[in-house]
N, C-alpha and C positions, 0 to 999 in steps of 0.2 A: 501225036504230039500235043494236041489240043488237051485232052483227056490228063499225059501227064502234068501239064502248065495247071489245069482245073486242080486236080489234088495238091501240088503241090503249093497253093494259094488257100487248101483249106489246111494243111498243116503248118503253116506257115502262120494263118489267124489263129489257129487252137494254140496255139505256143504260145503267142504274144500275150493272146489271155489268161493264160494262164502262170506267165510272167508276170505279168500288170499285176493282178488277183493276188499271187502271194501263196493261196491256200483256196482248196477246193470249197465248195457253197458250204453251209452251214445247215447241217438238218434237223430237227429235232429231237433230240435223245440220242443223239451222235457223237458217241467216245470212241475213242483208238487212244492206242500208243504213241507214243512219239515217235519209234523207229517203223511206224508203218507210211511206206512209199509215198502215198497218198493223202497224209496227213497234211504238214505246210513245207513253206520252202524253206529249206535247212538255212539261207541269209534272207531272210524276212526284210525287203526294204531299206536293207544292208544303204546302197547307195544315198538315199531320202536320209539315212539316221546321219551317215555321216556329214552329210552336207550341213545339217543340224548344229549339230556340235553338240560335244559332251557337256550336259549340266543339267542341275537339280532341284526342283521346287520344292514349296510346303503345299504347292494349291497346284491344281492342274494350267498349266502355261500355256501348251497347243491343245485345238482341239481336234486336230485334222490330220496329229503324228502318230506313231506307235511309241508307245512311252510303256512304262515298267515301273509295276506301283510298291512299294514295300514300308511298310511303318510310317504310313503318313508321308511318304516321298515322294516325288514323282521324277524320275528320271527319263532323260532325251535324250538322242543320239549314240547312243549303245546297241550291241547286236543281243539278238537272242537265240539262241540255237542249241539242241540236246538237252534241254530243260535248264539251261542255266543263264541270265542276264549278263552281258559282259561289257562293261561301264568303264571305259579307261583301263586302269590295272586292276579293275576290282570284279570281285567275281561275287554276284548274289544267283540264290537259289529258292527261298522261300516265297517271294513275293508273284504279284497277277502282271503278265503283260497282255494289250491289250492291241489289239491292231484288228484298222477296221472293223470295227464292231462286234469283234471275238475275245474272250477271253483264254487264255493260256494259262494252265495252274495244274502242277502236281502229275502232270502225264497225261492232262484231259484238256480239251477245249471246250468253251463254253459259250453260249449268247451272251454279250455283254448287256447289264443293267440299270440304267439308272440310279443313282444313292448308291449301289450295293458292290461295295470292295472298292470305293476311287475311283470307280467311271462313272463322267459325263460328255454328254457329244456335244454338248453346246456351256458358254459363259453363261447364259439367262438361267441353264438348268441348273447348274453349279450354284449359283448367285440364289437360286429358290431353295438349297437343299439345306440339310441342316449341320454339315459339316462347314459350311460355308459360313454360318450364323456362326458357328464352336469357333471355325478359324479367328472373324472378326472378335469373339469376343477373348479370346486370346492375345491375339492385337494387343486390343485395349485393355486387357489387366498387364501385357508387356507393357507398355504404355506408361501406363498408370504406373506401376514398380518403377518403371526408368526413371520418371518426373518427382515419386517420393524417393527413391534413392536421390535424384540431383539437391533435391530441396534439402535432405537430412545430410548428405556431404556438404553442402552450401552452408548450412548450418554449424555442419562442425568445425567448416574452415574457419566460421563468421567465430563461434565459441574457440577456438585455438587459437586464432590471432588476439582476442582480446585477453585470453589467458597469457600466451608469451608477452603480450604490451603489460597487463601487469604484473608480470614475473619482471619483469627486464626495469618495471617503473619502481617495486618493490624492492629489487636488488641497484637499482642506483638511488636509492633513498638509503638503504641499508649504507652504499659505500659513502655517501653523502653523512650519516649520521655516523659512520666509522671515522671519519675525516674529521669533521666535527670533535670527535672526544677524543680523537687523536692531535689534535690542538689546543682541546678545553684546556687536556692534560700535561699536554708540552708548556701550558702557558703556566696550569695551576704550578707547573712541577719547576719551571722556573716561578713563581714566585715565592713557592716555599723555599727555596734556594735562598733566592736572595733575600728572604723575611729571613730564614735563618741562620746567615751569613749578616744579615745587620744585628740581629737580635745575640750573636757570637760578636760584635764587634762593641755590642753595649756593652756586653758581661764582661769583654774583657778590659772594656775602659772603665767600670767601675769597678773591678777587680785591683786596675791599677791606680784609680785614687783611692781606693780603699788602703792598697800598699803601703801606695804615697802617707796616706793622712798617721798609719799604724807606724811606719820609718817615724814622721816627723814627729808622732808622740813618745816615740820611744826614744827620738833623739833630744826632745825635748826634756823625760824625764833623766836620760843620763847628765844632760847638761843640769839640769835641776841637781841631781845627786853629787853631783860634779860640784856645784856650788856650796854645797850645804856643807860637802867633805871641806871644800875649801876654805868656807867660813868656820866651822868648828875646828880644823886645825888651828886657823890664824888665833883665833879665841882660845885654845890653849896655848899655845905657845904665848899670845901676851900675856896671859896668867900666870905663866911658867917666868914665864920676865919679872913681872910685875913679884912674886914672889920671889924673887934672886935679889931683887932692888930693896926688899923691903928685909929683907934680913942682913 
């Protein structure tokens, strides 16, 4: 009884270790397959990822999770299993995961490295590398573009507003000087009106002493000829007399 309780306390610690672990030691120059037994644990850390939560960096976030590096990404809380990364509903297959100090890539396992493919174990080693200086300095030309984009939209609002203030200053000046000669005009155009409605009111009042003056010489010379008939009648007829008397 002794004896079985003894084994079954060392199979019981070979388990857990080998639970815990994930995947067998790491040797030198030690490739396999993926489908060989012995490789890792088909849900690598499975429970640790989910607790995580699914999400994505530009820079390494933890340094103490199994994460999955692809195009400058670094993704958390996803499984990996059968060579494929599985991130929410997305499925990648190209990229390094890394857990525990091993790399994962292409059907092989590898020692993980410093600088090389997206591993660091630590923030100080990251912060000395030169992906680190690239990131920063991407930052700051984002940055930099963000602050000249604000300033050159800032500008162009600054330039648009003063354009519509003198479109809108330009165009009430225009209806301002349309108003204007639409008065000049109403005013000129009454007074050619009434200049020539007086200047019609002259012609025809000198029109009508001209009439007037034309009647009264014409009535004058009938009367004149009127007289003259009347005098030269009367003047023959006394002669006419005066010859009947004298004979």
């Amino acid at each position: 009884m002794l004896k079985r309780t003894k084994y079954l306390g060392v199979v019981i610690a070979a388990s857990s270790t080998f639970f815990i672990s994930g995947c067998v030691p790491v040797q030198p120059g030690y490739n396999t397959g993926y489908n060989n037994s012995g490789y890792y644990n088909q849900y690598p850390y499975s429970g640790l990822a989910s607790s995580i939560g699914l999400s994505s960096y530009s820079y390494p976030y933890y340094y103490d999770r199994p994460y999955y590096y692809l195009a400058g990404i670094y993704y958390y809380g996803g499984n990996y299993r059968n060579g494929y990364y599985y991130h929410g509903k997305r499925k990648f297959r190209r990229g390094h995961y890394y857990l525990r100090g091993t790399r994962y890539y292409n059907g092989r396992r590898y020692r993980a490295v410093n600088g090389n493919y997206g591993y660091y174990n630590s923030r100080a080693t990251y912060q000395r590398s030169s992906q680190y200086r690239k990131t920063v300095r991407a930052k700051k030309r984002a940055v930099d573009r963000r602050k000249a984009y604000d300033r050159k939209r800032t500008s162009n609002q600054v330039r648009d507003r003063r354009l519509n203030t003198q479109r809108r200053n330009t165009d009430t000046r225009q209806v301002r000087t349309k108003d204007r000669r639409k008065v000049s005009d109403r005013t000129r155009t009454t007074k050619e009106v009434r200049a020539k409605r007086v200047n019609t009111q002259r012609r025809n009042a000198d029109t009508r002493k001209v009439r007037t003056k034309d009647t009264r010489k014409k009535a004058e010379r009938r009367t004149a000829v009127r007289t003259k008939s009347k005098k030269e009648t009367t003047a023959r007829r006394t002669a006419r007399d005066r010859s009947r008397y004298d004979d």
